[in-house]
C-alpha positions as CSV (number, residue, x, y, z in Angstrom):
1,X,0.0,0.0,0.0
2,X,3.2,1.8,1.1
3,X,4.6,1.6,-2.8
4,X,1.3,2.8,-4.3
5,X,1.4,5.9,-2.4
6,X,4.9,6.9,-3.4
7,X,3.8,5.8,-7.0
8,X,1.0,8.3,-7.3
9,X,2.8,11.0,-5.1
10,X,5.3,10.7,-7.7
11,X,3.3,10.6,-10.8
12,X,1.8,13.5,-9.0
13,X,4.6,15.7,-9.2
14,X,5.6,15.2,-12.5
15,X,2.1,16.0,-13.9
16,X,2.6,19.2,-12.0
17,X,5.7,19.9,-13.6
18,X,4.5,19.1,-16.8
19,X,1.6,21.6,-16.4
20,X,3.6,24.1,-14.9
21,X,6.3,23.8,-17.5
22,X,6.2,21.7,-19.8
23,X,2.9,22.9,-21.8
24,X,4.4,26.4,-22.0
25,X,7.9,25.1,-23.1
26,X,5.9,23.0,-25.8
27,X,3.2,25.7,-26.7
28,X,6.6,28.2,-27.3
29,X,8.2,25.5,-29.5
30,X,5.2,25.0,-31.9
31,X,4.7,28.5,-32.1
32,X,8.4,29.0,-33.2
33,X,8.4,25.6,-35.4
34,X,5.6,27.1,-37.3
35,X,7.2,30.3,-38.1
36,X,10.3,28.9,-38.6
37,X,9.2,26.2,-41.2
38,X,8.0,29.4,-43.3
39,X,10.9,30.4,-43.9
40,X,12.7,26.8,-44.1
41,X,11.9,23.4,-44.6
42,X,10.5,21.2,-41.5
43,X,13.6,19.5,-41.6
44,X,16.3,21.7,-42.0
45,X,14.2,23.4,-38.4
46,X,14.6,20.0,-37.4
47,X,18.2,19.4,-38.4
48,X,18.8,23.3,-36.6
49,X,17.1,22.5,-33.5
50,X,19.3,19.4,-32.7
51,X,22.0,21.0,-33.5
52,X,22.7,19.1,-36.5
53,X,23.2,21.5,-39.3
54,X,24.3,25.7,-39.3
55,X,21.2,28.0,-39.1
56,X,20.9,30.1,-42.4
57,X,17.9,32.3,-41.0
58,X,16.8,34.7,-38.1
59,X,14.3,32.0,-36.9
60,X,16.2,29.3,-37.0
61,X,19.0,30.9,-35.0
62,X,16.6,31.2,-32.2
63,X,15.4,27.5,-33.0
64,X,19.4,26.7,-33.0
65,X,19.7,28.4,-29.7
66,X,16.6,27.1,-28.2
67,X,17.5,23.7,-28.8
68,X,21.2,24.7,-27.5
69,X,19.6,25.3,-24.2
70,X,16.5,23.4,-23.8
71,X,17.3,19.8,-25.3
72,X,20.0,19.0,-22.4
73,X,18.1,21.1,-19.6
74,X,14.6,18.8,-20.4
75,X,17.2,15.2,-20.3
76,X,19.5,16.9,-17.3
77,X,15.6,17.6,-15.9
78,X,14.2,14.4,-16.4
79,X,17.6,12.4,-15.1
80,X,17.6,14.1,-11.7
81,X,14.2,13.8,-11.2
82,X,14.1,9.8,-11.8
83,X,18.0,9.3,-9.8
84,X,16.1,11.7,-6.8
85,X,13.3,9.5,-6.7
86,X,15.2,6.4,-6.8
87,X,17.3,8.1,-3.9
88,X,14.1,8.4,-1.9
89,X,12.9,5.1,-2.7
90,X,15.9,3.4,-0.9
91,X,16.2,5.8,1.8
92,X,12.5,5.2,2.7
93,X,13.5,1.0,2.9
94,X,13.7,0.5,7.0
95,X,17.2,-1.1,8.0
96,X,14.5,-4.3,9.9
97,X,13.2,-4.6,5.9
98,X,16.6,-4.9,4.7
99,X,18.6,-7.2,7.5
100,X,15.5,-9.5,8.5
101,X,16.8,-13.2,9.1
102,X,15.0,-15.9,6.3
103,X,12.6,-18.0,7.8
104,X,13.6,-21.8,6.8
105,X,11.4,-22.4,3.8
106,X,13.2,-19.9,2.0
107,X,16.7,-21.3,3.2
108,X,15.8,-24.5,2.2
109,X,14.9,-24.0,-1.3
110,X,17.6,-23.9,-3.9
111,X,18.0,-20.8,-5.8
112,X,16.5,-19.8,-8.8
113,X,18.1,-20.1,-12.4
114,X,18.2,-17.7,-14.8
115,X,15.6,-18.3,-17.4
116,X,17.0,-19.8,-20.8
117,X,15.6,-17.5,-24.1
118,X,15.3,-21.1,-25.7
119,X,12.4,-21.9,-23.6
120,X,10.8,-18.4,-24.6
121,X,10.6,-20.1,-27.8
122,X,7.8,-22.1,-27.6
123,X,6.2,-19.6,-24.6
124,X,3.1,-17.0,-24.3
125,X,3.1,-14.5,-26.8
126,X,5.1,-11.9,-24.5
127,X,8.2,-14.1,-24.2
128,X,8.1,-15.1,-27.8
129,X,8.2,-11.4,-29.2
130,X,11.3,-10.6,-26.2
131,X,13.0,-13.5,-28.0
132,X,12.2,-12.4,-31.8
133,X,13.2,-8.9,-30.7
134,X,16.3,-9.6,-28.6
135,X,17.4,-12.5,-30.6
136,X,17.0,-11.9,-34.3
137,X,16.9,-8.1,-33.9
138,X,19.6,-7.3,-31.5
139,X,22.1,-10.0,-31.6
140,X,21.3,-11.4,-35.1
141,X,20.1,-15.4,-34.2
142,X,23.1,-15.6,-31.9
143,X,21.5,-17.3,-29.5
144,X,24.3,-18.0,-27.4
145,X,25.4,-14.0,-26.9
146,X,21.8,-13.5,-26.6
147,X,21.7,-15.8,-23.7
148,X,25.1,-14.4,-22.3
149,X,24.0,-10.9,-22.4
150,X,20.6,-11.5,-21.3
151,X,21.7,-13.2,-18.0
152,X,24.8,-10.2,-17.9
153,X,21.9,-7.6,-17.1
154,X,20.0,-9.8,-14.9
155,X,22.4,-10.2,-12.4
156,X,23.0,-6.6,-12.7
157,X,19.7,-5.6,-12.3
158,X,19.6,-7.7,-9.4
159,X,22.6,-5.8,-7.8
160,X,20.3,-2.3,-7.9
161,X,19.3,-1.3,-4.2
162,X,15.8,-1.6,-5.1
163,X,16.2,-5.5,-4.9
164,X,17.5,-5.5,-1.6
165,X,14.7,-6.1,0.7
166,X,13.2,-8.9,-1.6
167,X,13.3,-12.7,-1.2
168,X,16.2,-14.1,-3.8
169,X,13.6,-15.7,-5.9
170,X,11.2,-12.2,-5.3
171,X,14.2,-10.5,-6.7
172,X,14.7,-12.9,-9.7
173,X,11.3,-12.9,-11.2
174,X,10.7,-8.8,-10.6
175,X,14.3,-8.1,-12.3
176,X,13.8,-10.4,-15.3
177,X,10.3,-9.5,-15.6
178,X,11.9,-5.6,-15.3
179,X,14.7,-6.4,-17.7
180,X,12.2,-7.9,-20.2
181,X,10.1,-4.7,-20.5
182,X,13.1,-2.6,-20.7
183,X,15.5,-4.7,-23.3
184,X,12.6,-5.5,-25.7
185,X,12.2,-1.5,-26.1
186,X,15.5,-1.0,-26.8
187,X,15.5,-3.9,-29.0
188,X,12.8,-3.1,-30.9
189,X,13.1,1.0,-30.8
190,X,17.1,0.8,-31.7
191,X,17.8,-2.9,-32.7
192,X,20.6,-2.8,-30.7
193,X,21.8,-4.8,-27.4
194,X,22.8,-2.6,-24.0
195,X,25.6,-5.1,-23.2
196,X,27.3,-4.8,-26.8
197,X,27.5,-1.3,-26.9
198,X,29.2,-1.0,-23.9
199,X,31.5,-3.9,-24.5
200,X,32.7,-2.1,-28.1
């Protein structure tokens, strides 16, 4: 009950920062966008804006410096404000929560394995399309990197402080249902794997 709180006190506040914001930030771009593509293109604004290409116009050096100063304030924004309530979310774990002595059930059982992306194969239609995207998109039917880099970001997922206080087969299931959300966006968004890019 505790977590849905937080959740909504959170969603909360960055509703009221989009309102208070973010809808005149975005009403001041389209007004500018519209003016600008007059005098240009849509994408040569668009290649201005991101900095891509020179501006050639009055309008689209204030798109140019717009985008000079807005694009990394929004992601600098929107970074702080998820680590913060990440922060928060740890801070507010109680040290019982975190060092509370397993009862002997969960001593007993053996610890969970890693799930193995064959098995998706044949699965529900969720854990089919994570395997067409993360397979064949992002690591080109090679199953056995898929596999290698698949179980690489579970055990780092389940490293994260926000796995601490949960059972060791709790933590399992939430971080490889977490990291299947996650990885199939990226997978499907950018075709691309999180673990190669780093390991280039």
């Amino acid at each position: 009950m505790r977590r849905i709180w937080r959740s909504r006190k959170a969603l909360k506040g960055v509703t009221q920062w989009i309102l208070d914001w973010g809808l005149p930030m975005v009403a001041c771009l389209i007004v500018l966008y519209v003016y600008a593509v007059r005098a240009e293109s849509p994408s040569a604004v668009y290649r201005v804006f991101t900095l891509i290409d020179a501006p050639k116009h009055v309008l689209l050096w204030v798109a140019s410096l717009i985008g000079w100063l807005l694009v990394p304030a929004i992601i600098g924004g929107f970074a702080g404000h998820v680590i913060a309530e990440r922060i928060s979310r740890v801070k507010a774990i109680s040290t019982s929560t975190l060092f509370q002595q397993r009862r002997l059930r969960q001593r007993l059982r053996l610890p969970g394995l890693i799930d193995d992306l064959r098995s998706y194969f044949h699965g529900s239609l969720a854990q089919q399309g994570f395997v067409d995207a993360w397979v064949r998109v992002a690591h080109r039917n090679d199953w056995t990197r898929a596999q290698d880099h698949w179980e690489v970001v579970i055990r780092d997922t389940m490293s994260t402080q926000q796995y601490a206080h949960l059972d060791r087969h709790e933590c399992l299931r939430q971080a490889q249902n977490t990291s299947r959300m996650t990885l199939l966006v990226t997978a499907r968004t950018a075709g691309t794997c999180i673990v190669c890019e780093r390991r280039r």
